[in-house]
N, C-alpha and C positions, 0 to 999 in steps of 0.2 A: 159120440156113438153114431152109427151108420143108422139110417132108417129102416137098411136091410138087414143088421141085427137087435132090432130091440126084441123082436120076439120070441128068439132064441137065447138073449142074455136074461128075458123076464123070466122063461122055464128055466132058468138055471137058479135064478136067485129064488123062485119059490120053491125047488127043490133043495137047495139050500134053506131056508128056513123052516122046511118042515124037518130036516135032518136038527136043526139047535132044537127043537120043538122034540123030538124022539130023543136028544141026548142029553139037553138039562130043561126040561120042560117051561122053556121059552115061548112065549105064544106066536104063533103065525104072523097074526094081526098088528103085534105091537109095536112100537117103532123104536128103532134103537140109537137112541140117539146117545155118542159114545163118551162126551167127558160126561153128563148125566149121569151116565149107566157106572163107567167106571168109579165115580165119585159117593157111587151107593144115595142119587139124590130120586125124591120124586120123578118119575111115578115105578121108582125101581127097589126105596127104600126097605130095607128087611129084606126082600123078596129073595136074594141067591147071596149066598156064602162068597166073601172076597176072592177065593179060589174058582170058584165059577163064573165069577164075572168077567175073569182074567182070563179063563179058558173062551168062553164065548167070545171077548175081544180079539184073542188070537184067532179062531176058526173066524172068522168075520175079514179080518187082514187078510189072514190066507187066500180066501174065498173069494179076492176081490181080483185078481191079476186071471182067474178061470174064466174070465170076461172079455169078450170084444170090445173094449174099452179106450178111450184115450184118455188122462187129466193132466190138466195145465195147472198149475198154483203158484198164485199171487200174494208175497207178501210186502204189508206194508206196516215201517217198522215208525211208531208212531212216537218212538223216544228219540228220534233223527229228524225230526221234521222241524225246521227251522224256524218256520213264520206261519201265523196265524192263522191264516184263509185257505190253509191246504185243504183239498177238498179230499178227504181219503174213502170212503165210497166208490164218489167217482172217479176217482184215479183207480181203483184196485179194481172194477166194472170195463173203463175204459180198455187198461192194459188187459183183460183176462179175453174182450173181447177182439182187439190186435190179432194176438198170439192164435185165438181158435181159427180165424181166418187166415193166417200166416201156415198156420197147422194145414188146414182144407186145402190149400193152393196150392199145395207142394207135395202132399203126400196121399190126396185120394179123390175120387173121380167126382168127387162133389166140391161143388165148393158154396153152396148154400146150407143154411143151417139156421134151427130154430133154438133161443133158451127158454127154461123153464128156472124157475127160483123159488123157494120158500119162501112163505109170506113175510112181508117185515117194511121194507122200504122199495116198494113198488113203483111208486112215483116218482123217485130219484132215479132209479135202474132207467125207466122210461127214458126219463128226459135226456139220461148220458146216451141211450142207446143211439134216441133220432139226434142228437146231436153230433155224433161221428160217421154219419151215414149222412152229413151233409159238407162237417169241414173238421178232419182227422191230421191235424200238424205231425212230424214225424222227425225225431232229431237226427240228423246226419252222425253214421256213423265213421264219416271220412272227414268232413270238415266240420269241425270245433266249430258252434254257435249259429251255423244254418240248419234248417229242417225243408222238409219237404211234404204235399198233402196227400195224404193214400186213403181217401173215405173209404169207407165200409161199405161193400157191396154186394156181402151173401147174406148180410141176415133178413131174415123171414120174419116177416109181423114184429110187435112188440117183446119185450121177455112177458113170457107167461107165469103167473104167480099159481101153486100150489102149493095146497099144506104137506109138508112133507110126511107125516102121519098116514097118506095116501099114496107114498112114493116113495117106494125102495129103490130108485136111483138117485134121489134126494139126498137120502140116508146113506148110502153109500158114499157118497158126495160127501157129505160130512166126519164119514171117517175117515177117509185121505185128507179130511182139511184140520180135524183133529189131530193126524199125524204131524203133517206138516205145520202144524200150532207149534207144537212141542219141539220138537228141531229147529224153526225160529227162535223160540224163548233161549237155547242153549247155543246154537253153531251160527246164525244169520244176525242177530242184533249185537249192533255195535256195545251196548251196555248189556250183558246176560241176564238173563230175569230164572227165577228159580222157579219150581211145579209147585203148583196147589201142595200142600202136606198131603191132602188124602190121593191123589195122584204118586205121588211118593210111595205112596203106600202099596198100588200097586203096581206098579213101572216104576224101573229104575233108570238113571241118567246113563245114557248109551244105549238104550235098546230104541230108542227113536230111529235110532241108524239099522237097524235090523229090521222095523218096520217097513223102511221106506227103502230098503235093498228088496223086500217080499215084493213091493209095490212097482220096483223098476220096471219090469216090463210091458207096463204100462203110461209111464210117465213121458210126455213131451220132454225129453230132456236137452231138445233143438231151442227149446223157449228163452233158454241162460245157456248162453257156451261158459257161463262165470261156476257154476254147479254141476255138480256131476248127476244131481235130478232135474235139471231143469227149471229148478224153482228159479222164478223172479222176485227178485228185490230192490223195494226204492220205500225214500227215496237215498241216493246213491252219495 
């Protein structure tokens, strides 16, 4: 996201939530956090009938492509990963951060940029950050077994850790990575892994592709020319 639209994409999303707030008395304030919410778990239990939950997920999807937005998504398929010391973190950190740079370079007038993260593993994020902002290997995609070094050179300060509780880009953030969960479990992993049952319950198999056709126009989908979203996957 552009610095010169956050504060037109923030009035949209709190006009947006006072609208789920007016049509199934969703609170303002609360945060949605979307296999949670779908899965009827804390702090969502009881609280809305499986039909409203489903409805609120959909307006939420919807609602997210009416944004000046970009997203890149990373995934990594941890039942392909061959030996031991794979570091999957910092691989899926590393490549996310690549790709938003590769993004900046090519397609807008900036090419500096700051993250933010939800709290969890801060100090991993960190050390991958300054560590490709000093020496960023890069595999040739011409010649088999050479790479070449392309450090990192727009990012701004450390990633910054916020509770996403306080951060409806967060949250958003998480329901495209929600979507893109479920499309990996089904159409990206070499071995298909099946939904939670109560997932099941309310999405059915195929509607992850309806999701993330809502989402296209938005998606880096320059990131994989191997996807028709742009998702990345490794390892390969």
């Amino acid at each position: 996201m552009h610095h010169e639209d956050w504060k037109i994409n923030y009035d949209k999303i709190k006009e947006f939530r006072r609208s789920l707030k007016d049509k199934y008395g969703f609170p303002v304030k609360v945060e949605i956090h979307c296999k949670q919410f779908l899965m009827n778990k804390n702090p969502y239990h009881g609280k809305f009938s499986d039909d409203t939950r489903r409805k609120i997920f959909d307006d939420f999807i919807d609602f997210v492509p009416r944004m000046k937005i970009r997203s890149i998504n990373v995934v990594i398929d941890k039942m392909n990963i061959s030996y031991s010391d794979y570091k999957v973190l910092d691989n899926a950190f590393k490549y996310s951060i690549q790709r938003i740079e590769n993004d900046l370079e090519k397609d807008h007038k900036s090419k500096y940029f700051m993250i933010f993260c939800d709290k969890g593993r801060i100090g991993k994020m960190r050390k991958t950050a300054r560590k490709i902002q000093v020496y960023n290997n890069i595999p040739s995609k011409i010649h088999e077994g050479h790479s070449y070094r392309n450090e990192i050179k727009g990012l701004i300060e450390d990633p910054i850790e916020k509770d996403s509780k306080e951060s409806y880009f967060i949250q958003i953030s998480d329901a495209m990575a929600f979507v893109v969960y479920l499309y990996a479990l089904r159409n990206l992993m070499k071995w298909q892994e099946p939904w939670a049952g109560r997932i099941l319950k309310m999405i059915n198999y195929g509607e992850e592709l309806n999701y993330l056709d809502i989402l296209l126009p938005i998606l880096n989908t320059k990131a994989s020319h191997k996807n028709k979203y742009g998702i990345v996957y490794y390892p390969k």
